[in-house]
N, C-alpha and C positions, 0 to 999 in steps of 0.2 A: 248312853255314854257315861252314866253315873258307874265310876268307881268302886261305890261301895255296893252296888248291886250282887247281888250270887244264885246261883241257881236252886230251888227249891226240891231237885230228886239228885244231884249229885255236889252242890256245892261253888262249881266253879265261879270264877269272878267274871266279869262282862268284858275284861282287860284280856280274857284269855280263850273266848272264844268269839266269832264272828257276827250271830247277833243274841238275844233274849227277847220273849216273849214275855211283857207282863200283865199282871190281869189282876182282879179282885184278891185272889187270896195266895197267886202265886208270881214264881219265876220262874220258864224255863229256858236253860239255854239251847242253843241249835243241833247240839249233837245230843242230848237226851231226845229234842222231839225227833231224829232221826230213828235213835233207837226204836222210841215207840210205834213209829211207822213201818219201821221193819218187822216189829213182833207184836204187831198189831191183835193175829190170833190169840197171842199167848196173854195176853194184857186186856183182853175185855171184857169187861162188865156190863152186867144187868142191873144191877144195884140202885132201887130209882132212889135213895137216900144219897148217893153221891153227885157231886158236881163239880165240872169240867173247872180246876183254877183259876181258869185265865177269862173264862166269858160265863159262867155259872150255867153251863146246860146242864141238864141230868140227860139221862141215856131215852127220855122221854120225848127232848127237845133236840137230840140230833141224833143223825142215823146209825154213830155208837160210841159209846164214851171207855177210855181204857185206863186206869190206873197202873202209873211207875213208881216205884218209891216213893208210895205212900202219895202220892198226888195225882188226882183224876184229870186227864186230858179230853175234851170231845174230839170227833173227826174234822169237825170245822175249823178249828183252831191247828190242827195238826196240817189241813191241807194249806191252811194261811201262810204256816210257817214253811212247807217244804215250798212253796209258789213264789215266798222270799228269797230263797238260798238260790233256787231255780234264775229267779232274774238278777240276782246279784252273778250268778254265773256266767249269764251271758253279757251283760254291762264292763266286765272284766273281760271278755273276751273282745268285744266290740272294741275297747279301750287300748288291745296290744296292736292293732292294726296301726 
């Protein structure tokens, strides 16, 4: 909920999207790690010199790690995040009834 929070591959503020992911060296907000989920192929690395911003794997320590704009994601962190939006969906959903 901090304000001045922003996303570390695209910028945006925490005010303008639904949630942020932080970690050791980054921030991502929910529609980046969407993207990287979707372009999963196109965005992986083997690079065991890199590590994942948010929870410091290298591609050694989970089963793959992918770089967006300049900042390394692992798949653990990616599934954490979509498994968020996922039960924020349904809580909203429960919540119209």
């Amino acid at each position: 909920d901090d304000e001045d929070l922003h996303c570390s591959t695209c910028g945006r503020r925490s005010t303008e999207v639904d949630h942020m992911m932080t970690g050791g060296a980054a921030v991502i907000c929910d529609q980046c790690m969407t993207i990287v989920a979707r372009d999963r192929r196109e965005l992986s690395t083997d690079d065991p010199h890199k590590t994942c911003g948010l929870c410091g794997n290298t591609s050694l320590d989970s089963r793959a790690l992918y770089n967006y704009n300049a900042v390394c994601v692992c798949a653990d962190c990616i599934d954490n995040s979509l498994g968020l939006l996922e039960r924020e969906e349904v809580d909203r959903y429960l919540a119209s009834w």
